[in-house]
C-alpha positions as CSV (number, residue, x, y, z in Angstrom):
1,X,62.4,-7.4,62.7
2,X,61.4,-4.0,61.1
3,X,58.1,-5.5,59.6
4,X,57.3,-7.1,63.2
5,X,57.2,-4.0,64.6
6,X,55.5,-1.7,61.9
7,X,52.6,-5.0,62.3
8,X,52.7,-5.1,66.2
9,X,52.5,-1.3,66.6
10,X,49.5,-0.4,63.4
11,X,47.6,-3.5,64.8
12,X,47.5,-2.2,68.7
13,X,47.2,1.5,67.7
14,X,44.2,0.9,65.1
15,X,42.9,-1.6,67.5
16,X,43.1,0.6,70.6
17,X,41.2,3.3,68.0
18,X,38.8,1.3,67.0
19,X,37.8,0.1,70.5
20,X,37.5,3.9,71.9
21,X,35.2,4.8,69.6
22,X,32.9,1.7,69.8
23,X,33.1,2.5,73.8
24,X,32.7,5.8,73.8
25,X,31.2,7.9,76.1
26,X,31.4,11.4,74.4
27,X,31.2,12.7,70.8
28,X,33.6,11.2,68.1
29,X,35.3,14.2,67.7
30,X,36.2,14.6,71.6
31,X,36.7,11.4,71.2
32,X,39.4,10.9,68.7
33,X,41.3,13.9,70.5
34,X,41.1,12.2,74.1
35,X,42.8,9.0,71.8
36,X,45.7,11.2,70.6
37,X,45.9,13.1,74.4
38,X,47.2,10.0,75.6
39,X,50.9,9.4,75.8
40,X,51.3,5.6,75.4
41,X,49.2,6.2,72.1
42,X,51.7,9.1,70.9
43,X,54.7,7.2,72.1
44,X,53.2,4.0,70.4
45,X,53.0,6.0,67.0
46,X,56.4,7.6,67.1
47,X,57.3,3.6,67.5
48,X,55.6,2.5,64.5
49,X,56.1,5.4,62.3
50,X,59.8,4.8,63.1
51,X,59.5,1.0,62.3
52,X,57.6,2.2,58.7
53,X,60.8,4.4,58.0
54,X,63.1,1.3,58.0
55,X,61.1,-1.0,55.9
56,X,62.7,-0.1,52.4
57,X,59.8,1.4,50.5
58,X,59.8,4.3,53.2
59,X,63.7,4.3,53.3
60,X,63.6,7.5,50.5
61,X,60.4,9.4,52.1
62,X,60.0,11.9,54.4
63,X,59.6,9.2,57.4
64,X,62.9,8.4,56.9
65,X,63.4,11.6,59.2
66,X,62.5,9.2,62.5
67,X,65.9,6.8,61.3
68,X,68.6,9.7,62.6
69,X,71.4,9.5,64.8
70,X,69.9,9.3,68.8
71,X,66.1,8.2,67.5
72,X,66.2,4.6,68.6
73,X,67.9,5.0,72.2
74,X,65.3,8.2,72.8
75,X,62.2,6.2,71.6
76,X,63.2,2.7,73.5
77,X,63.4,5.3,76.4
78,X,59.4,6.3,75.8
79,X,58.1,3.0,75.2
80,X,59.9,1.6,78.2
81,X,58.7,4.3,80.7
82,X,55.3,4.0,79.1
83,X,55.9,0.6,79.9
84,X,57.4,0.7,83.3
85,X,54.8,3.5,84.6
86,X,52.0,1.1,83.3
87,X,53.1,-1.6,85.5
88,X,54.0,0.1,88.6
89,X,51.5,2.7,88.7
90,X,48.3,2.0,86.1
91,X,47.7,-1.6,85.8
92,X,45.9,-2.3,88.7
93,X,43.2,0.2,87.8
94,X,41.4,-1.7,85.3
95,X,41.3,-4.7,84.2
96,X,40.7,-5.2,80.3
97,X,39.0,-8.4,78.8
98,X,38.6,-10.1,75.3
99,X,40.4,-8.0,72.3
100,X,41.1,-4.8,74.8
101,X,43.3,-6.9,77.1
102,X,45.4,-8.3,74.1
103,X,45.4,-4.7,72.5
104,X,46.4,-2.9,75.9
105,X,49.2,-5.9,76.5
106,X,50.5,-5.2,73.0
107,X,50.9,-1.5,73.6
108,X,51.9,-1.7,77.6
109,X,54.0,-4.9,77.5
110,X,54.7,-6.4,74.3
111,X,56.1,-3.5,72.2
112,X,58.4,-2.4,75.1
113,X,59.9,-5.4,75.3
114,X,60.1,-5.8,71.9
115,X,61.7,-1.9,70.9
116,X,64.3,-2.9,74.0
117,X,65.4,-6.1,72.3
118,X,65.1,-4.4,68.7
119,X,67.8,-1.5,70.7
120,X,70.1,-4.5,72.3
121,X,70.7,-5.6,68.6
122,X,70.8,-2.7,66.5
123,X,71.7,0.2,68.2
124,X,74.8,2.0,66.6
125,X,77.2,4.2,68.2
126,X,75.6,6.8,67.1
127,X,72.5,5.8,69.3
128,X,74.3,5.9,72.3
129,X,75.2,9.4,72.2
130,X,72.9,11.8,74.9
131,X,73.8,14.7,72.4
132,X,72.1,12.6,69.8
133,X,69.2,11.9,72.3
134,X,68.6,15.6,73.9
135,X,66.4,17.1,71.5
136,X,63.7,14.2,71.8
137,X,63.4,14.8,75.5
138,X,60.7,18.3,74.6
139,X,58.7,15.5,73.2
140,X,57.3,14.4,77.2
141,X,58.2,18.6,78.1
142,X,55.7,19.6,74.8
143,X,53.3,16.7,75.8
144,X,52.6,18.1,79.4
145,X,52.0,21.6,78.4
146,X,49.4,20.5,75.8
147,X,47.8,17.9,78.7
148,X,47.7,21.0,81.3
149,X,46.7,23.3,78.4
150,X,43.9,20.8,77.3
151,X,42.9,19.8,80.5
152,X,42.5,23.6,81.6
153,X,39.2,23.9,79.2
154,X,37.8,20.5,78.8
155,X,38.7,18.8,82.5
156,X,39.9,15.7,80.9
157,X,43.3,14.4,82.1
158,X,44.4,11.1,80.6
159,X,46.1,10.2,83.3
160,X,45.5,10.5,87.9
161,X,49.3,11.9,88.2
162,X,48.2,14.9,85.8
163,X,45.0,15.6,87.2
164,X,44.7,18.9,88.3
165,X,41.4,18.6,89.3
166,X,42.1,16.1,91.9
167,X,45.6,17.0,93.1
168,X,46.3,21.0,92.1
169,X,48.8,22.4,89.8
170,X,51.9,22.2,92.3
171,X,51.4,18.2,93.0
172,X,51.6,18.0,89.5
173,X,54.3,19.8,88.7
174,X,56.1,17.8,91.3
175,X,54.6,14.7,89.5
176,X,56.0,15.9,86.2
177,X,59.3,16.7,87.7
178,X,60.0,13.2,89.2
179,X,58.2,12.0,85.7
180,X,61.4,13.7,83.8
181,X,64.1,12.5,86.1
182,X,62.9,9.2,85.3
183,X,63.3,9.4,81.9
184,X,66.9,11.0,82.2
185,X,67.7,8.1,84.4
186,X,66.2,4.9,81.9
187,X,67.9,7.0,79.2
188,X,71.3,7.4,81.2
189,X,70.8,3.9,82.2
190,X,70.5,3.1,77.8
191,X,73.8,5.0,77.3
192,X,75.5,3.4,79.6
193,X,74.3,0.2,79.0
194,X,74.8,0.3,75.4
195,X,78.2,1.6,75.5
196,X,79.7,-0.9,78.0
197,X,78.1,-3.5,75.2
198,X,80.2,-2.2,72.3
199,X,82.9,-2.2,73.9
């Protein structure tokens, strides 16, 4: 199942790449940093760099760093709010066609579902610690300063519940705030769940 993954997440991450730059409506270099300012792509390449470390000619390199105690339950917590928030809140937005569609299903629907089943099955004891899980959770923290940071000089906010422009710095906060309880709850919800399996 580790080479499914490291295929499903390169393909939809160097397809989503490929297909913002051939529909681009600003310089490559703005962009290739609008691509990495979005947090389903970051959360996407966590995924796949962590599906890399466990195929066995990674297992003695430095991405053998994402395979530690905590990293699956904390990363099957990003993909499935990526996930979730996609289908509650973005997907009736737009409405993809042709390659984008099957590239924006992979990274919004597919790989969440897959990373969750990948956690039922191999998720250790370990894994189901939350002081094994904590430090992950200033990945999202780190990821809204840079978007508000980011967003202060070029006006470009990746996503409508971070846009300052439109709704002001407290409605964000207040966005970002109910953002971060729901990941402590799907990550609760993991620990729980997981732990009530082993036993």
């Amino acid at each position: 199942m580790d080479s499914i993954g490291f295929c499903l997440g390169w393909f939809a991450i160097i397809g989503q790449f490929i297909l913002m730059l051939q529909n681009r409506q600003t310089a490559v270099l703005e962009t290739i940093i609008r691509f990495f300012s979005f947090f389903t792509i970051l959360t996407n390449i966590l995924v796949a760099l962590y599906f890399t470390s466990r195929l066995p000619m990674f297992e003695k390199t430095s991405l053998a760093n994402f395979y530690k105690k905590g990293s699956l339950t904390a990363l099957t917590v990003f993909i499935l709010v990526v996930g979730l928030v996609y289908q509650i809140i973005l997907r009736s937005t737009w409405h993809p066609t042709g390659l984008q569609k099957i590239v924006d299903e992979l990274l919004h629907s597919v790989i969440p579902i897959f990373v969750l089943g990948y956690w039922f099955l191999f998720a250790e004891n370990s894994d189901l610690k939350f002081k094994n899980c904590k430090n992950w959770l200033c990945f999202p923290l780190l990821y809204f300063v840079y978007v508000i940071a980011r967003g202060h000089f070029s006006n470009f906010y990746p996503y409508p519940f971070v846009d300052i422009l439109a709704l002001g710095y407290y409605q964000v906060c207040i966005n970002f705030l109910f953002v971060s309880l729901f990941f402590l709850f799907v990550m609760g919800t993991l620990l729980l769940i997981g732990k009530a399996l082993k036993k």
